[in-house]
N, C-alpha and C positions, 0 to 999 in steps of 0.2 A: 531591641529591648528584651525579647526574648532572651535572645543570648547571656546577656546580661542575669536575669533572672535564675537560668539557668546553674550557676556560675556559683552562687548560692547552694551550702550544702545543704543536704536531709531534704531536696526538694524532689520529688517522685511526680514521672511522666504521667499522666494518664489517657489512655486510649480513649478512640471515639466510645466503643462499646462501654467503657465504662461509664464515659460522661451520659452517654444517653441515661444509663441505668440512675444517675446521681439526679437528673434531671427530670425525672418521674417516667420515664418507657422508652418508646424511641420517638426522635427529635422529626422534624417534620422536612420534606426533600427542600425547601428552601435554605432550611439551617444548617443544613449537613452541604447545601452549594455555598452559603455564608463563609462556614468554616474550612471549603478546601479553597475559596476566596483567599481569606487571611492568610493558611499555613503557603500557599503559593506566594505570595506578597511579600512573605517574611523570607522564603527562602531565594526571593529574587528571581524567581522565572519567569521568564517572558509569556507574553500572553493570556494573563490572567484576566484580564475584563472577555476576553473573547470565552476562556474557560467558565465565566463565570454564565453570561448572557448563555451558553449551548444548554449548561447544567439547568438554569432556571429554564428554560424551552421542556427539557426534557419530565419536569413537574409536572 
């Protein structure tokens, strides 16, 4: 879906650093394992629940 949306002109990437900043500071270590959850997920690698559970340990 991403891709898709992508695909779409005048559409601008924006960084984690940014979004932290849009989202009022920086985001908290769950949302930031949340989010490399997703971008793992979208880009098809393998071992993303195992990535996901070490990240959330490491909070």
């Amino acid at each position: 879906m991403l891709k898709n949306i992508l695909v779409l002109q005048g559409i601008q990437i924006v960084t984690k650093s940014q979004q932290q900043s849009i989202h009022g500071g920086v985001s908290s270590c769950i949302s930031d394992c949340r989010q490399d959850f997703a971008d793992c997920r979208e880009d098809g690698a393998p071992n993303c629940s195992a990535n996901l559970a070490a990240c959330r340990a490491t909070c």
